[in-house]
N, C-alpha and C positions, 0 to 999 in steps of 0.2 A: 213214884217216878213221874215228874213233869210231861206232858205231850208239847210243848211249845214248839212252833215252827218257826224259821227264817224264810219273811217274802221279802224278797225282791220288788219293788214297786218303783218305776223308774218311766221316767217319757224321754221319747227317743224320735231321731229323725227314723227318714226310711232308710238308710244307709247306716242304721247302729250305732249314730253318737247321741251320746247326752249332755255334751256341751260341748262347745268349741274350744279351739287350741288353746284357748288362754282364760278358759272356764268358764266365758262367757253363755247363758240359758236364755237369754233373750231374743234368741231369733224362736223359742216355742210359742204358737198359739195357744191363747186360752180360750176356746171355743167355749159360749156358752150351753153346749150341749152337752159336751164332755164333762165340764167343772161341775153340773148339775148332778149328774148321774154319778161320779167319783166321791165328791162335797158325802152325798145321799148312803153310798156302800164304804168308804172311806174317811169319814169326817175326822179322824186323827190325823191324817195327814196334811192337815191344814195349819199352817205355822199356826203359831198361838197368838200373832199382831194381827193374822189375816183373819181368823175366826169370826169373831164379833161382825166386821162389814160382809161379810159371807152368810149371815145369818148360822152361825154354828155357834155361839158364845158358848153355851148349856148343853153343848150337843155332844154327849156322852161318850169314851174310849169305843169303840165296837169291835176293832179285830185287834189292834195290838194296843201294849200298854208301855214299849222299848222301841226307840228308835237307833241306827248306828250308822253315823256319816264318817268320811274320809275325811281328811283337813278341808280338801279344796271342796268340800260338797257345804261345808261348815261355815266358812272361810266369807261368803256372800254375806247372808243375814247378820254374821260379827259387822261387817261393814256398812249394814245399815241401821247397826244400833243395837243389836238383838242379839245379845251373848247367849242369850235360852230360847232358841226360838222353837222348840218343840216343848214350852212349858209342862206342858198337858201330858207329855208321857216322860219314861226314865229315857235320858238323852246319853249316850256315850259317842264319844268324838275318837278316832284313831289317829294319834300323831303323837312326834318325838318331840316338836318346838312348839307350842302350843301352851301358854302357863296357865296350868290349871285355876290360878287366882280370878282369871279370865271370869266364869262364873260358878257359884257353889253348886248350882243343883245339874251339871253338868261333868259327866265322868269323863276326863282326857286320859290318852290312856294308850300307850305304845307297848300292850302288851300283843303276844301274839293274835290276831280274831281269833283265829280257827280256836284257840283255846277260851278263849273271854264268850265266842258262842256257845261252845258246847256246856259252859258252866252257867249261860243265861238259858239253855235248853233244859237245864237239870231242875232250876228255881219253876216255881209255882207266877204264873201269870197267862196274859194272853200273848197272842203274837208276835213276834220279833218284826220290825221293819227294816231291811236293809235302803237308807235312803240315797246311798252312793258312797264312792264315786266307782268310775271302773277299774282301779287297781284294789280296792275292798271287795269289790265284788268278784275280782277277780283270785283273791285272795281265800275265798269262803264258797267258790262256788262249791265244794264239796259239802258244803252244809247248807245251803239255800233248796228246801222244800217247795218253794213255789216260785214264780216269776209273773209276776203281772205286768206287761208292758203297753203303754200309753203310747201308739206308733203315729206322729202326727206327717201330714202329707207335704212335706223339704227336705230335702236333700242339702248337709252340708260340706260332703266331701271332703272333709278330717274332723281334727277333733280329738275328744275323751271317747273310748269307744267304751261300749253296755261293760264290757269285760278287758281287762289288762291284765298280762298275766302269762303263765305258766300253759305253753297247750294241753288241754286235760277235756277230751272231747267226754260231754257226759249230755244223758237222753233224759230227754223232757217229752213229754204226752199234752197236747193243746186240748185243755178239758171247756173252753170258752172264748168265743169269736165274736166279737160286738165291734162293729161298725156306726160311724156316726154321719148325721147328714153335713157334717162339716169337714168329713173327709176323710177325718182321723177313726181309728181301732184302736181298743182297748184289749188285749189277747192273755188270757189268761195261760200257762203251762206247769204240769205237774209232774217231780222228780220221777224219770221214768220206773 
């Protein structure tokens, strides 16, 4: 039996969105104290265009080796050229209108999560990445082990929130609190 977990790794205002009403991520800062320290403990998570100018070309899978976006979390990087923009690990994408021809090393794929994770939990690898959005995640919170949230210091008062969804109040345990001098926290939380 596989031990694979579902993290959650996601930047968010102070008020729980991850993008704006219209999917827009561009009001996040990219401090360079945070992207240093992330880059450092998370270097998979760096598109695979972004790698090379981040100093990460050669910079090895460290916690997962799967990534799982929602269309609109996908939907950006397609638009700016980048049908595979998580080259570097197995990419699955969840949506019903999305033609898979889009790109070969990327799985489209409108089957249920909760079931397409719990059979990437059964496979031999490392870490799952849930990379958005928040009706995915709100989708799988029953199966998301960890939560690592990137909480930067704006407020945008709507928006995509962390979680969409079904109310299903479930305990997490804050096993890590890191604070940056640019304002922003990094907070790590474990399935209660």
């Amino acid at each position: 039996m596989a031990n694979r977990e579902l993290t959650y790794y996601v930047a968010t205002s102070i008020d729980g969105y991850i993008a704006g009403p219209a999917g827009q991520f561009d009001a996040f800062p990219i401090p360079p104290d945070v992207s240093a320290a992330m880059n450092e403990a998370r270097p998979e998570t760096v598109p695979t265009a972004y790698r090379a100018p981040a100093g990460l070309a050669d910079a090895p899978n460290r916690l997962y080796d799967t990534v799982l976006m929602g269309r609109g979390t996908y939907l950006p990087g397609l638009a700016e050229g980048h049908p595979s923009p998580y080259a570097h690990l197995r990419q699955y994408v969840f949506s019903s209108t999305l033609d898979p021809a889009i790109a070969e090393d990327v799985v489209f794929t409108a089957a249920d999560p909760v079931a397409v994770v719990r059979d990437l939990k059964r496979q031999q690898g490392k870490g799952i990445w849930l990379c958005g959005g928040g009706r995915l995640a709100g989708a799988l919170i029953g199966e998301i082990d960890e939560i690592v949230v990137k909480r930067y210091p704006l407020v945008f008062g709507g928006g995509i929130p962390m979680f969409a969804g079904t109310y299903v109040p479930t305990g997490f345990t804050l096993t890590d609190d890191r604070a940056f001098d640019s304002g922003a926290a990094v907070q790590t939380y474990r399935k209660a």
